[in-house]
Each structure stands twice: as structure tokens, then as C-alpha cells.
N, C-alpha and C positions, 0 to 999 in steps of 0.2 A: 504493500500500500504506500509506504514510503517515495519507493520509486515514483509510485504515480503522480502523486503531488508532486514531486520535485523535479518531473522530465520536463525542458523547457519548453517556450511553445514559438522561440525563436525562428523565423523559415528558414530553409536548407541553403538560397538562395545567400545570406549572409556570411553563411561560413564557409560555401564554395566560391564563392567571388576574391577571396583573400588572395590567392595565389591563382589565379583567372591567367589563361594567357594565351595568346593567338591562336595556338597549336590544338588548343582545348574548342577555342571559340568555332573551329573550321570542321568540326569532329561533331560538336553539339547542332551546327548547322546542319549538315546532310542529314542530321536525324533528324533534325523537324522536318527538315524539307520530306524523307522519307514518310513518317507518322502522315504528315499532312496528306499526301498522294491515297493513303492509308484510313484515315478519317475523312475523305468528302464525299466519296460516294455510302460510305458506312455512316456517317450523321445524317444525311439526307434519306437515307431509308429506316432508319431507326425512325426519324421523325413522322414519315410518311407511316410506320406501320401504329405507331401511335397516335394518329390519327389528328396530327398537326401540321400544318403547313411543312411541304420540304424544306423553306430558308431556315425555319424556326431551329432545326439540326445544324446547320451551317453557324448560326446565331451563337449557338449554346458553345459550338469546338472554340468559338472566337473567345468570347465572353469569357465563359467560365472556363476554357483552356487556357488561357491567359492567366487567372488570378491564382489556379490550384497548382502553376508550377511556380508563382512571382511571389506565394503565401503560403505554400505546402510544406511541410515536413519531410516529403522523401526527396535526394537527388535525379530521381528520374521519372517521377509519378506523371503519366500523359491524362489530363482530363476533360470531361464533353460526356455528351448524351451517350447513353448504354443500354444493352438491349433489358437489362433488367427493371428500368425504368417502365417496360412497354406495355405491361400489361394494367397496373396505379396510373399511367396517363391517360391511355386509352381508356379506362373506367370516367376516369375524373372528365376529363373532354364532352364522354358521353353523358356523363350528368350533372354537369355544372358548366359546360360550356368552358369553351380556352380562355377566359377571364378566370374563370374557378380555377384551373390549373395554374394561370401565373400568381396567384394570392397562396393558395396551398404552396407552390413551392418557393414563395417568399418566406411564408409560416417556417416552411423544410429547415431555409435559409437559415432562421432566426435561431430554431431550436439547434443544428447545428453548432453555429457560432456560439451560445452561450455554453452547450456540454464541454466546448473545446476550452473555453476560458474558467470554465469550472473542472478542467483536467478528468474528463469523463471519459479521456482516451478512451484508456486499457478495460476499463468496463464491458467494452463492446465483446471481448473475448469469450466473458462469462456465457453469450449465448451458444447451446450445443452443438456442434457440428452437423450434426442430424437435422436440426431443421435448415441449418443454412442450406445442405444440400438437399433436404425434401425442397424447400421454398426454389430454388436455384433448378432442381429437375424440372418442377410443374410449372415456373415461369416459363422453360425451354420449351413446352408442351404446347403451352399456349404461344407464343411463339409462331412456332412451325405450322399451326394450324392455323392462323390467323394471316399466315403467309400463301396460303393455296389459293385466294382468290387470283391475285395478282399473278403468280408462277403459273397458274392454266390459264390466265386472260379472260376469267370469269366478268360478267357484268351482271350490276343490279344494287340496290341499295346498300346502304352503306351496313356494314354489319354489327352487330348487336356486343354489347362489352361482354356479357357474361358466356361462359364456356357452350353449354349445350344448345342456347338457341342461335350461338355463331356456327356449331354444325350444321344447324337445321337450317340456317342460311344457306350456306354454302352449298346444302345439298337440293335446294332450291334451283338454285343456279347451275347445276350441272349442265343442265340442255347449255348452256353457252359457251363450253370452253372451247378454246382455241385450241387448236393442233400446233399451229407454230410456236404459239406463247411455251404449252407444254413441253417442245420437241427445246426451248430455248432455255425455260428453266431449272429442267433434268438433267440436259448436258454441261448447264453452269454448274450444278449441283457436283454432278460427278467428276468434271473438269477440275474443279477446286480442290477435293478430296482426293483425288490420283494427285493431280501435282504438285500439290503441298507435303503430299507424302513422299516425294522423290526428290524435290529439292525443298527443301520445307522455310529454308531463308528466302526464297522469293516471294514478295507479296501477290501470290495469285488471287484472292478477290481483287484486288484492284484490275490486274492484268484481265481476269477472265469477265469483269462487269464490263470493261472499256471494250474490249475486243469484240462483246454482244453487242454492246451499243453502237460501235461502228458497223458491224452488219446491218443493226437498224438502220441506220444515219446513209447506209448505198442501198438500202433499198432490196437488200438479201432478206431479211426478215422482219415484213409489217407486224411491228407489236407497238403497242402502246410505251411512251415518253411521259415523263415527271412534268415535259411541261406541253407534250399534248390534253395532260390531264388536269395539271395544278397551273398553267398558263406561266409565263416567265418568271425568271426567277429575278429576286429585287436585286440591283449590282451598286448595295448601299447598306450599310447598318442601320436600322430602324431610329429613330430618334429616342429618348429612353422617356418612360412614362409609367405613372406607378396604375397599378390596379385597381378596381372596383373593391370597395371594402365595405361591408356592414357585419354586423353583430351576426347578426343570422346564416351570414355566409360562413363569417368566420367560424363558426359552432362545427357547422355542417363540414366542412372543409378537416378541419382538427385531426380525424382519423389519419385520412387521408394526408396532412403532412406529418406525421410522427414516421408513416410507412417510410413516404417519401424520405426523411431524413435518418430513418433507418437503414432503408438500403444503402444511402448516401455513405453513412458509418460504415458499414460492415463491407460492402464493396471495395470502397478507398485502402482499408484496412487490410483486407484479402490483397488487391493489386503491391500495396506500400511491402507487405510481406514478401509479394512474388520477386519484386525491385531489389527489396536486400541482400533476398538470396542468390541471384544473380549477379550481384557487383561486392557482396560482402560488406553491404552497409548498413546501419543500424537508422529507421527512419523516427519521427517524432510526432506520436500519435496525435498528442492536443492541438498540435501546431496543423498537423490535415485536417480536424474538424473544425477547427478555424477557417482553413483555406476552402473548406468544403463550403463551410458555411454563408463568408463571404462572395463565392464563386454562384451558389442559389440565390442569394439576394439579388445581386447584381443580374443574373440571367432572366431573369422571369422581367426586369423590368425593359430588357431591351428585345421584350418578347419569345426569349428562348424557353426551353425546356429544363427539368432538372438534372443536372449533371454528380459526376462523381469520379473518382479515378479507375480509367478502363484499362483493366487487365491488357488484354489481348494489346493494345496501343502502346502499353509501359512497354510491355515487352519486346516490339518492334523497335522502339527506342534505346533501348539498353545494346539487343540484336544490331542497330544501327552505329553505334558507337557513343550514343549522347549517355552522358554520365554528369550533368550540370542540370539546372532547372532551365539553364537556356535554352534547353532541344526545344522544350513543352512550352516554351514562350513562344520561339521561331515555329513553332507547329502551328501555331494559333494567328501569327500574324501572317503566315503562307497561307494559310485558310480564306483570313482577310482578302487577301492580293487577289486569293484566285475567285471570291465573291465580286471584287472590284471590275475584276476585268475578263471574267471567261466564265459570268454564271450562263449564258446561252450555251456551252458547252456541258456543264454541267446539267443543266435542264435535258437534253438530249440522252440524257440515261435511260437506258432500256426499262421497265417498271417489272419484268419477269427475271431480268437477270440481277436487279436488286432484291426481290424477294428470295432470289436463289444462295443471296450475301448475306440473308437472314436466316434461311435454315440450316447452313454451313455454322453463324455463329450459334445458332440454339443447339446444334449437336454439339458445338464444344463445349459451350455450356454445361450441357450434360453430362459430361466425362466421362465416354462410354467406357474407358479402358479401364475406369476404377470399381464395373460391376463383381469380379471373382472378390477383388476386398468386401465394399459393401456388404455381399451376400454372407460372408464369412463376421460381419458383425453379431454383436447379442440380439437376442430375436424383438426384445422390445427397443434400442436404436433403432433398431429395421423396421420397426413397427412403427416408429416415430418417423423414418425418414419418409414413408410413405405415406403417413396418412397428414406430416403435412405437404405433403405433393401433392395428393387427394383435394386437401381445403385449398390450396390453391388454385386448380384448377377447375373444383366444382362451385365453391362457395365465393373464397374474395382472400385478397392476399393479406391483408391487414387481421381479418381473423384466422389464417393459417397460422404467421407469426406470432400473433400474441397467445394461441392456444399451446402450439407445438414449444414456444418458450417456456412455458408455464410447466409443461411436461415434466419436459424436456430438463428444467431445474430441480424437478420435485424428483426425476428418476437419479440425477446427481446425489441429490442430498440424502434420498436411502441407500445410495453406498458409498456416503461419506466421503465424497468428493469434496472437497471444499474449492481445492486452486482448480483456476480454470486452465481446460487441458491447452496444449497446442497445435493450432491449426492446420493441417498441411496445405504445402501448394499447390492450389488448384492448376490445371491443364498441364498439357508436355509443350515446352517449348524449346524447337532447336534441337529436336530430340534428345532433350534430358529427361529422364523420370522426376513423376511429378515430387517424389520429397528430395530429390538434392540437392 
């Protein structure tokens, strides 16, 4: 407990700039530039699958990628909208409208920022592993389902937040699917998964989104564009403006930002872990929910979405060479540049071959390769990671969490657990196993 009060919540940015030098500056460059190539067709679909305008992705890498590496605690933590977000926006959007969603994740913001000033780091750990990966498998879930309209070129209204009447949508819609869309999304899918697995330091989503979209763009495969659907994209930062607030909103909203600033935690915290292990660095938890925190305030008012630090992103970074918080600064402002001046380019992204960049990440998500461990857990972990998989994908993700938590502590405390265990590293990256 000591430690906890007493880790500082100074940014990383501080005490790597001491000895900063060209050699360092030119190294953290190509990794932003890299991350960045990496994040804009992956914010733009994150955005698009939770059911927010495509900039509003663009919005959040700028935004909030900017302040979570200039205000963060890790030396390499890359931050921006995540697919774990996608299922709490999508709810919130559908029933409070994108004003509900910028006030909640201002809310996010706030509780954030204060856990992190009240040194509520390391608390975040106490939650069980078991839920993190029940809640983390049946986000994947929903996910990939909520991706099929797009990937077969389905049409028809827009689809429902909750899990089983989005089936019954979908299944609605089947008279409509495209052949092309399909033949475009399956091959993305498969394209991504062979080649990643053969040279695995190449960023093929990027390579294999671009490559679909240029077949659209000659007229090899008529499918549907971000901005034949969503109309252009803005080549400007919104001017910043604060949200609709009342009492009533705020009440109703309350759940929904605690989640939001939950995953916020426990994401950043998972990614900041993946960072150290990687570079042999020790990150600075209060000092991320700070950066966290201030990174959601700021986003929602310049119309983004809620951010946090994306694993998958840190990683390419680290992969890239950036080891300073400048990579994740220069990510953020290469983002910028390329809103400024090549969002028609952007707009021209295929909408199947993005969905196809969504199911790719909700299988990693899901870490199929840790099913022989998992299964070899105690039968109520196992019990626990599935049934809160179960509530989140049947019920709502805010009562998955707060039920499977509550367990999930209560199964600690009868076998007198007290310290919280240690997390391991989620995904392989670089082909490392996931704990080394």
C-alpha cells in the first residue's frame, strides 16, 4: 500500500527528455509515422462500428493520442479509440444520442482524472483476471457480429444495441448480401491472418484495407466507401464545445461513465504492462489515469470518442523503434497532417475491408491461443470467465462487470487471497509468448 501512495504521478515524458537526442528523436519519428499508417484506417472503423461518425475516430487518435503520450506514465503507451470501447458507445449513441456519449465520456474523463490524483492506480489490479477476460471475450463476440452487416454488404436499418435483436436484424437482411462485399471481406479476413502469421512485423491490416480499397477506387470491386456512405470527410479539427448537461442526463448517463472509465483503467493498465515488458520499463500507474483522464475530457469536447491506451498500437511502437512518449505524440500529429490534407483519400476506404480490420482485431482480442490454459483453470474461474462473457453479450457490459467483480472478489476472499495476483500479457506479439 505504501508503494501506492508514494508512486509519482510525474509523466514519463519528463524524465525521458533529460538526455533526448537526435538519434533518439529520428527512431521515435518513424514510429509515429509507422503507429499513424496503423491507426487511421483502424480509428475510422472502430468509430464507424460504434456507430459514430468516421472523423469522430480520426478526432479521438489526434486528441486524446496526443495528451496520453505528453501526460502518460509509460514511455511508449500509443492512445485513441479501441475496439473495447465499441460495444458502451454503441449502447450509449443508441440511447442517448452522440451528445449522451460526449457528456458520459466527459463524466469517464473526470472520474479518471480524480482516481489518478487520489493514487487509485494499482487498485485497478484487484479486479480478477477472469472477468477481465470473460468481459474482453464477449466484447470480441459482439464485435464480430456487429461486423457482418458491413463485410457481406448487407443493407437496411441501422441495427439494434442489444445482442439478440442485432441477430434478428441481421438475419432480416440476408436477402441482401452482396457477393462481392463477401468475396472482399473473407479474403481480407484470411489475407490478414496468413500474412501476419508469416511475416508478423509487417502491418498487414493497413497493407491489406489499402490494397481492397484501391481495387474499389479502379473499379475491380463495386462495394460501398466511408464516404459513399458517411459523405466526406471534414479536412479540419472541429472547433471544441462543451456538451448538453442537465441533472437528468447526468443521473442516467452515471453507469455508463464509471464502465467507460473502467475500461479506460484497466485497458491503459493491460497495454502500460504489455510496454514494460517489452522495453524492460517500469510504467507509472496514477500518472496514466491522469493522462487517461485528461485525454477523455478533452476528446468528447472536440467531438471524439472515448479513448485509452491501445495495446495492439503500443506494440507496433515499441516493434517500430519509438521508446520516448514522442513516437505517440508524432502519431497523433501525423494523424492530424493526414486529416489536413488527404481525408478524400481516406474517405475512399472500402466499408467491407474495414469490417474485415474489425474481426481480425476481435479475434485477437480473444486470444484464441490461451484456450488449452483457460480450460485447465479451477472450474469456478471458468465459471466466472464465462458467465461474465455470457452478461456481456446477453445482458449489458456495465452489469457483466460489476456482477463478475463482485464474484469474482468474494471467490478470492474464501481462499484467502488477499494481494492481488499478477496479470499476464495479453496477445503474442513478434512472436513472443504471451508471458515473457
Amino acid at each position: 500500500m505504501r508503494a501506492n501512495i508514494c508512486e509519482p504521478v510525474k509523466p514519463k515524458i519528463l524524465t525521458t527528455i533529460q538526455d533526448y537526442s537526435c538519434s533518439q528523436f529520428g527512431a521515435d519519428a518513424l514510429a509515429g509515422v509507422t503507429v499513424a499508417l496503423v491507426a487511421l484506417p483502424l480509428s475510422i472503423a472502430i468509430a464507424i462500428a460504434s456507430g459514430a461518425p468516421p472523423a469522430a475516430g480520426l478526432v479521438t487518435a489526434i486528441v486524446a493520442g496526443f495528451l496520453i503520450s505528453a501526460l502518460g506514465g509509460s514511455r511508449v503507451q500509443i492512445g485513441g479509440p479501441t475496439g473495447a470501447f465499441i460495444v458502451v458507445v454503441y449502447a450509449v449513441i443508441h440511447e442517448h444520442g452522440y451528445d449522451g456519449l460526449l457528456l458520459a465520456t466527459l463524466m469517464a474523463g473526470l472520474i479518471l482524472l480524480i482516481a489518478g490524483l487520489l493514487r487509485a492506480g494499482r487498485l485497478i489490479r484487484h479486479v480478477p483476471e477472469s472477468v477481465i477476460e470473460g468481459f474482453t471475450l464477449g466484447i470480441a463476440v459482439v464485435i464480430a457480429v456487429s461486423q457482418l452487416k458491413d463485410l457481406a454488404g448487407m443493407t437496411g436499418p441501422a441495427l439494434p444495441a442489444d445482442f439478440l435483436p442485432k441477430v434478428e436484424g441481421l438475419w432480416a437482411m440476408r436477402q441482401s448480401i452482396d457477393p462481392v462485399s463477401v468475396a472482399m471481406g473473407v479474403g481480407a479476413v484470411a489475407a490478414i491472418l496468413i500474412l501476419r502469421r508469416l511475416a508478423p512485423r509487417i502491418p498487414w491490416l493497413v497493407v491489406v484495407v489499402v490494397l481492397a480499397s484501391v481495387l474499389t477506387a479502379l473499379g475491380f470491386a463495386p462495394v460501398e466507401t466511408v464516404s459513399a456512405r458517411y459523405g466526406a470527410l471534414p479536412n479540419a479539427l472541429p472547433m471544441p464545445s462543451i456538451p448538453n448537461v442537465s441533472a437528468e442526463l447526468f443521473v442516467e448517463l452515471f453507469p455508463s461513465a464509471l464502465t467507460i472509465a473502467f475500461l479506460a483503467g484497466i485497458e491503459s493498465l493491460l497495454s502500460a504492462i504489455v510496454a514494460d515488458r517489452m522495453i524492460g520499463g517500469a510504467h507509472r500507474s496514477n500518472a496514466e489515469l491522469i493522462a487517461q483522464g485528461a485525454a477523455n475530457i478533452a476528446s468528447p469536447l472536440f467531438g471524439g470518442l472515448p479513448a485509452t491506451g491501445a495495446i495492439a498500437r503500443t506494440a507496433t511502437n515499441v516493434n517500430a523503434g519509438g521508446r520516448t512518449p514522442v513516437a505517440g505524440m508524432v502519431h497523433a500529429l501525423v494523424v492530424l497532417l493526414a486529416l489536413l490534407v488527404a481525408a478524400p483519400l481516406a474517405g475512399a476506404l472500402a466499408l467491407p475491408a474495414l469490417a474485415a480490420l474489425l474481426i481480425v482485431t476481435a479475434w485477437t482480442m480473444s486470444e484464441p491461443h490461451r484456450w488449452p490454459e483457460r480450460l485447465c483453470l479451477p472450474k469456478a474461474d471458468l465459471a466466472l470467465l464465462f458467465g461474465t462473457a455470457l452478461l456481456t453479450v446477453l445482458a449489458d457490459l456495465t452489469v457483466a462487470i460489476a456482477v463478475g467483480t463482485m464474484i469474482g472478489l468474494a471467490l478470492r476472499l474464501s481462499r484467502g487471497e488477499i494481494e492481488a495476483p499478477r496479470w499476464h500479457t495479453p496477445f503474442r506479439w513478434g512472436g513472443d509468448k504471451p508471458d515473457d
